[in-house]
Wavefront OBJ file of the C-alpha trace (Angstrom):
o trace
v 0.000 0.000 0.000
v 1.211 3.264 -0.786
v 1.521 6.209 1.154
v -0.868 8.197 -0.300
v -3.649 5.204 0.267
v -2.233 5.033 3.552
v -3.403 8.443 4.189
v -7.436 8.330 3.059
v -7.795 5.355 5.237
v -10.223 6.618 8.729
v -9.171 6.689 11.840
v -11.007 3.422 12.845
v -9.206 1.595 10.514
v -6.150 2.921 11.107
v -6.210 2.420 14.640
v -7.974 -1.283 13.835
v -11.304 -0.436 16.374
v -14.539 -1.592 14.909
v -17.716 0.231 14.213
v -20.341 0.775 17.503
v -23.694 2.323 16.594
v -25.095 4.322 20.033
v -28.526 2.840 21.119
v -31.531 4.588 23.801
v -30.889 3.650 26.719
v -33.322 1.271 28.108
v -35.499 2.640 30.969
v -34.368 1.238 34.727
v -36.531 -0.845 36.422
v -37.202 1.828 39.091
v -39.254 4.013 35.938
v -40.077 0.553 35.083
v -42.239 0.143 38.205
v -43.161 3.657 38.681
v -45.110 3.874 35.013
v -46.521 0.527 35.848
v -47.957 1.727 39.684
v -49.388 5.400 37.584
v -51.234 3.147 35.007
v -53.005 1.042 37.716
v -53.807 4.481 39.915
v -55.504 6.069 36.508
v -56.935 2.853 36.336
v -58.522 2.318 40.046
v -59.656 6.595 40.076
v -61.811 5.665 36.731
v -62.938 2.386 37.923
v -63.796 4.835 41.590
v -65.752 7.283 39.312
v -67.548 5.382 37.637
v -68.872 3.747 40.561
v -69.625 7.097 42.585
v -71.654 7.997 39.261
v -73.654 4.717 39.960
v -74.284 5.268 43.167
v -75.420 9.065 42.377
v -77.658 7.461 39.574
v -79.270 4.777 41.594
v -79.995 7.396 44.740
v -81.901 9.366 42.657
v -84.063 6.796 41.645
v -84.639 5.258 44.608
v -85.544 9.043 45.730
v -87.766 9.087 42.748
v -89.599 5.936 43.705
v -90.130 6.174 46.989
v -91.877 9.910 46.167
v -93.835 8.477 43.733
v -94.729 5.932 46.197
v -95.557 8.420 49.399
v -97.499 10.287 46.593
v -99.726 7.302 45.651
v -100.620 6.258 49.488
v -101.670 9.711 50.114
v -103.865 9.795 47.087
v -105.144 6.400 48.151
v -106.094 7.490 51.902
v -107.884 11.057 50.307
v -109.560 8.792 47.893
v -110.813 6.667 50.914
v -111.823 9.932 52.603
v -113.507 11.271 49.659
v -117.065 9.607 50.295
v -117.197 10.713 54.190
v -116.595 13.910 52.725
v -119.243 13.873 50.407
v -121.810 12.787 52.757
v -121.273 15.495 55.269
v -121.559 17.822 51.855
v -125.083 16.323 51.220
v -126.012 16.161 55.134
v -125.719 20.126 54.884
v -127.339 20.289 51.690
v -130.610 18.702 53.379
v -130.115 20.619 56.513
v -130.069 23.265 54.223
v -133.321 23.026 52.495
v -134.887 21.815 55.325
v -134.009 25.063 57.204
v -135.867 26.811 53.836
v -138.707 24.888 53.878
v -139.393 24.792 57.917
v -142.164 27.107 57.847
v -145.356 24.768 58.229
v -143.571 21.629 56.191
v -144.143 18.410 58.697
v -140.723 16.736 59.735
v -138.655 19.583 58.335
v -136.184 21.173 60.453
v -137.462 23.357 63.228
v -140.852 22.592 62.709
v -143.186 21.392 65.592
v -143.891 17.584 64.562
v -147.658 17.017 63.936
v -149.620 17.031 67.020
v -147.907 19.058 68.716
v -150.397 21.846 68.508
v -153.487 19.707 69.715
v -151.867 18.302 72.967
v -149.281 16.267 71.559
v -146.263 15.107 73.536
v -144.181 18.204 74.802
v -140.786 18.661 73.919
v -138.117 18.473 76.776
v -136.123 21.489 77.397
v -133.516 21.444 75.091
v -134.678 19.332 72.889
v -135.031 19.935 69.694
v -136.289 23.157 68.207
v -134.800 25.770 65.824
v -131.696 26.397 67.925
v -131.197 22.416 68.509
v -131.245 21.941 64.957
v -128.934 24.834 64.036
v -126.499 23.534 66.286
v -126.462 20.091 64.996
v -126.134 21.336 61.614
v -123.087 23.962 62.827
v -121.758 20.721 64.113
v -121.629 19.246 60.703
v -120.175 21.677 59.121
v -117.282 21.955 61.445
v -116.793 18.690 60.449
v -116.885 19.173 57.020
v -114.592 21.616 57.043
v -111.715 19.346 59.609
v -112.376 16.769 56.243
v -110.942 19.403 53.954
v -107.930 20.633 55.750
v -107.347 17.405 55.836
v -107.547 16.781 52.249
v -105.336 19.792 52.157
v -102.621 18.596 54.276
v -102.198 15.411 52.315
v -101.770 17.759 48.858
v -105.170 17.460 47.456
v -106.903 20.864 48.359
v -110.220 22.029 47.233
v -110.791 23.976 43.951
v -111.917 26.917 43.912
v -114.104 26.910 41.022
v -116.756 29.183 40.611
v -116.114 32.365 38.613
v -112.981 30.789 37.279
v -112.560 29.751 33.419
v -113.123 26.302 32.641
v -110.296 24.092 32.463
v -110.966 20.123 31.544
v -107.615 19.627 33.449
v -109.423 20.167 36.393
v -113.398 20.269 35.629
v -115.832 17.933 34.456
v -118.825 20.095 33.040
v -121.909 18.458 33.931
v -124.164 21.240 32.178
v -124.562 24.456 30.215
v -126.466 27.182 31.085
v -127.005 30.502 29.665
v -125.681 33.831 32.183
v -125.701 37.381 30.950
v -123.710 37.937 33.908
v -120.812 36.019 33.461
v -118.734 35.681 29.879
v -119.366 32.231 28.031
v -117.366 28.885 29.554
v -117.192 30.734 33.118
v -118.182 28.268 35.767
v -121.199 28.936 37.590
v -122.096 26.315 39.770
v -120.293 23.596 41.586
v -122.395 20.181 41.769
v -119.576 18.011 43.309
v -116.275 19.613 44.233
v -112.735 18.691 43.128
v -109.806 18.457 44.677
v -106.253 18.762 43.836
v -104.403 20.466 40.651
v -103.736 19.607 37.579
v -100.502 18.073 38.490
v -101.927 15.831 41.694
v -105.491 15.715 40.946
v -107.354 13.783 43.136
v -110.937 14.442 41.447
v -112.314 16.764 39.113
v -114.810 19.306 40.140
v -118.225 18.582 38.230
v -119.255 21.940 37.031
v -122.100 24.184 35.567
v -120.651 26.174 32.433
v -122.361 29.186 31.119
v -123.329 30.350 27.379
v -123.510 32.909 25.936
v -126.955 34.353 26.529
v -129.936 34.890 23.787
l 1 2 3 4 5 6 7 8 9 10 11 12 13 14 15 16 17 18 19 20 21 22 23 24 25 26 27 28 29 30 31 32 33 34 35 36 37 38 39 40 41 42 43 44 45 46 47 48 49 50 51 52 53 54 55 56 57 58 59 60 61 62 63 64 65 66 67 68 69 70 71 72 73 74 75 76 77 78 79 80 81 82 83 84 85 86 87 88 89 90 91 92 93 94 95 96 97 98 99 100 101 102 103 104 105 106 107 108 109 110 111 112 113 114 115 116 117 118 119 120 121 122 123 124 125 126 127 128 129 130 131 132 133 134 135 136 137 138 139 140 141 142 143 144 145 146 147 148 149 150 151 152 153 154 155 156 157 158 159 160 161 162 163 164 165 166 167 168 169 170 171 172 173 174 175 176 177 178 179 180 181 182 183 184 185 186 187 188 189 190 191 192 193 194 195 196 197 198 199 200 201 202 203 204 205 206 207 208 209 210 211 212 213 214
């Protein structure tokens, strides 16, 4: 070889070293572990999430049930309640148009009973009479009115229905009747009153509806 080759050859092969290509250096087992314990954290927080979220979930609709299940017994109860209530209603009506037709009607509230007048049996002190009878029928209505607060108190109140617009959400119209006095579908006249809203209704109020007038 001549001294000019001698002089292009490199340095490694001069010197007679071979060739070493540098490499990454491979992570040590201390990262190793540490990337390993991060991954299984991330895991066990989303696994933790998921199960609060879960939990939230089936809370509320346990919540949801059990209102919807307080909300049914009370409507059953005020639905059980519903015909004492309408009794003591109809007692009052009577009383009511007994009390209008006492004067000289036989049997009808505060009138003397037949044969009274021509030496019948005399009524014990009191016993009986106007006042008697206008006690008894205070007495009912006191009632009555304990039967709607409690109605109220279990979320079924009592509509308020006359002068207000109809609304089938809430009224049953039982008849039509022509009123100068009042603009047409204006309720007039409760037959049977309702209770509740639209949202807890517990019964509609049966209703008289007005016309428009001839």
């Amino acid at each position: 070889m001549s001294e000019r080759e001698e002089g292009r050859a490199g340095p490694d092969e001069t010197r007679g070293e071979p060739r070493v290509e540098s490499r990454p250096a491979e992570p040590q087992p201390e990262e190793r572990g540490r990337g390993e314990i991060d991954e299984m954290v991330a895991d066990l927080e989303g696994r933790w999430l998921r199960a609060v979220a879960e939990l939230d979930t089936v809370r509320r609709r346990m919540a949801r049930d059990m209102e919807r299940q307080r909300q049914e017994e009370r409507a059953r109860v005020a639905a059980e309640w519903l015909p004492v209530l309408d009794n003591l209603e109809l007692a009052l009506r009577h009383a009511g148009d007994g009390a209008r037709g006492s004067h000289g009607v036989p049997g009808a509230a505060g009138a003397p009973p037949e044969g009274a007048a021509g030496g019948g049996s005399a009524r014990l002190p009191g016993e009986g009479g106007p006042g008697h009878a206008e006690a008894v029928i205070e007495g009912v209505r006191a009632v009555r009115d304990q039967a709607v607060a409690v109605l109220a108190r279990l979320g079924f109140p009592r509509q308020e229905a006359v002068g207000h617009r109809f609304d089938p959400a809430v009224h049953e119209a039982v008849g039509a009747v022509p009123d100068p006095h009042a603009a047409p579908g204006t309720v007039i006249e409760v037959v049977r009153p309702g209770y509740g809203d639209a949202d807890h209704l517990l019964r509609p109020a049966s209703v008289v509806v007005s016309t428009k007038a001839d």
